[in-house]
C-alpha positions, 0 to 999 in steps of 0.5 A: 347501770349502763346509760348510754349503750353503744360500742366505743370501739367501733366509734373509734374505728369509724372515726379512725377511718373518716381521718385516714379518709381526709388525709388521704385526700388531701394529700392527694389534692397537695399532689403528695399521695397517688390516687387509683383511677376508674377504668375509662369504661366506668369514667364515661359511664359516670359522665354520662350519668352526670349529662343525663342528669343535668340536662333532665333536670334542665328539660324538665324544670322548662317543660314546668315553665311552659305548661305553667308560666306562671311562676306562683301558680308552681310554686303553690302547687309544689308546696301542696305536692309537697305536702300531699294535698290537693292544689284548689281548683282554679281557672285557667288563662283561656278559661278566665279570658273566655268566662270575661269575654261571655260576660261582657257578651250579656253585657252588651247584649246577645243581640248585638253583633259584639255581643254575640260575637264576644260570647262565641269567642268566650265559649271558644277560649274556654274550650281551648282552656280545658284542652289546656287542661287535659295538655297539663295532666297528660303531660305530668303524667306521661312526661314530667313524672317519669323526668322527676323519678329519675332525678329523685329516685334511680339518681340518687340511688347513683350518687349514693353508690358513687360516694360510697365508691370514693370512699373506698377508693380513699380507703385502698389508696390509704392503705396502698400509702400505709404499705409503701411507707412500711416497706420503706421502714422495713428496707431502712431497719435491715440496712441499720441491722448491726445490733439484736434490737434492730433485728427485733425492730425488723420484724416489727416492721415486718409484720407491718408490711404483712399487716399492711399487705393483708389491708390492701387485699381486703380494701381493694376486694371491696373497692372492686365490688363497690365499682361492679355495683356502681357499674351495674346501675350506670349501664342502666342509664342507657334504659333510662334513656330509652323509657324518656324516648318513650315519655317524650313520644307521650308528650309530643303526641299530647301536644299534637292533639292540644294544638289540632283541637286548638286549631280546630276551635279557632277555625270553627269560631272563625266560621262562626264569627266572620267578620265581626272584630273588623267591624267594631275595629272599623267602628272605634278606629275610623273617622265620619269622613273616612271610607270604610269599605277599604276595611271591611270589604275584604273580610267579606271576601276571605270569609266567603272564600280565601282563593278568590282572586285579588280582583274580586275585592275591587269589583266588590268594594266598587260595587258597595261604593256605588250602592251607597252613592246611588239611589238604586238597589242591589240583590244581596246573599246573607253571610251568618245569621244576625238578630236584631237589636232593635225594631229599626233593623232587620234580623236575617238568616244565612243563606237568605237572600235580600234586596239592600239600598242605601239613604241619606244620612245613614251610618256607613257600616250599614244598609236598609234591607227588605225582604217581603213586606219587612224591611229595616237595617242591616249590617254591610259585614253581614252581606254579599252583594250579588251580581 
């Protein structure tokens, strides 16, 4: 009975092979055997093919790096990639930050100035993460993918041709090497031709030379068309560059959009918000005995309007300094809405306009407002004094 099934010949030819293969490069290696060269053509195809590759895998791995620094985070989602599930859904940079920012609003307070202020930085980050988001998978999509196919799919299919190649190649050189040293032996026998033995072994080594004639003919038809094959797939690099070009205008629409909708909510929050981070900056950083109109004043300016002339800031800040050291009144235009904390302030409305004082012993940050029969404190950041 026949328990292992396979053809011992063809082991032994395949074998035979694969040691005609490595002495030949070896020998070539040692400098003792001559080796076919590639036609300068196919050689800069195959340098190109190489540089597209490196640099590929270059711009790629660092396009990963950028829309995910984190380097845990890449490496949980190439082990799911891997194996063909879903990556859990987790937060966000922004998103995290933002969802912080509301909670310490509640915390504090919506309120309060802070409080109030923290929330709408929240709802913002948290909008910039979902665009952070959208930036990830179009960019995967349209950019990282198309990079990824290429190295694991038309790359490969390259390297498997250019291996396949070489070995013919080492097969025409081997059989180039078999043929010259049969020629040797064949020119050497008919020099010793003095005696019928050795003209019976100049026809042995004359069927070699046929023998080894008819091998070079056939290795190096197949070496020709092996070079047409690998020749054809490297001339399509040059569409492989122009389908990237394509990707690349995907990804550079992509983060067009991503950093116009950014822009776009940080200037809307910063229309919102004012001057609310100077004042609590004011608040934590400044001593009792240290002016604070210096800081906060022109944060009133710049919200109010970015080409003023550098003057008007000290002709308002004058105008505050001698408020607060006299015991007169101002008109004043309401800067953004602002809701009482507590029944010792007084709650306003943008665009209103108030009349503002200041008292003994009162918080530099703040003034007392009246509108009408009601009256309470107000927050100076809040508050454009009027001529």
């Amino acid at each position: 009975m026949n328990i292992m099934d396979f053809n011992v010949k063809k082991l032994a030819a395949d074998a035979g092979t694969f040691l005609s293969r490595a002495v030949q490069f070896t020998e070539e290696k040692l400098g003792q055997a001559e080796k076919t060269e590639l036609d300068a053509h196919l050689e800069n195809l195959l340098s190109k093919a190489e540089c597209t590759k490196l640099w590929t895998e270059k711009i790629m791995k660092q396009t990963e790096v950028l829309l995910q620094p984190n380097p845990n985070a890449r490496i949980e989602e190439f082990v799911y990639e891997k194996l063909d599930r879903k990556a859990p859904s987790r937060m966000n940079n922004p998103e995290l930050l933002g969802q912080y920012m509301i909670d310490a609003g509640n915390e504090f307070g919506p309120g309060t100035a802070y409080g109030n202020a923290l929330i709408k930085c929240g709802e913002t980050q948290k909008r910039i993460g979902t665009a952070d988001r959208e930036l990830i998978q179009t960019s995967a999509i349209n950019f990282l993918t198309p990079l990824r196919n290429f190295i694991e799919g038309d790359y490969k299919t390259i390297t498997k041709e250019r291996k396949l190649l070489q070995n013919k190649r080492l097969d025409l050189d081997a059989a180039k090497t078999r043929l010259k040293k049969a020629k040797v032996a064949e020119a050497r026998a008919a020099q010793l031709n003095t005696s019928q033995p050795e003209e019976n072994n100049i026809m042995i080594w004359a069927e070699e030379v046929t023998k080894s004639e008819q091998e070079v003919r056939i290795t190096q038809s197949e070496f020709d068309r092996q070079a047409e094959i690998t020749r054809l797939l490297l001339e399509g690099i040059s569409s492989t560059h122009a389908h990237h070009l394509r990707c690349l205008n995907d990804f550079v629409e992509a983060q067009m959009t991503y950093y116009a909708q950014c822009y776009q909510y940080m200037l809307d929050l910063q229309k919102q918000l004012g001057s609310f981070p100077s004042t609590f900056l004011s608040n934590n950083n400044q001593s009792s005995s240290t002016p604070v109109q210096s800081v906060s004043t022109p944060v009133v300016l710049a919200s109010a309007s970015a080409s003023l002339p550098s003057v008007t800031n000290s002709i308002v800040t004058s105008g505050i300094r001698e408020l607060k050291s006299s015991s007169g009144s101002r008109n004043a235009r309401v800067l953004y809405d602002y809701d009482a904390a507590n029944s010792s302030e007084l709650s306003l409305l943008a665009d209103e306009v108030i009349t503002v004082y200041s008292i003994p012993g009162m918080d530099s940050d703040w003034l007392m407002g009246e509108r009408g029969n009601q009256k309470g404190k107000v927050p100076i950041t809040y508050l454009e004094l009027l001529n």
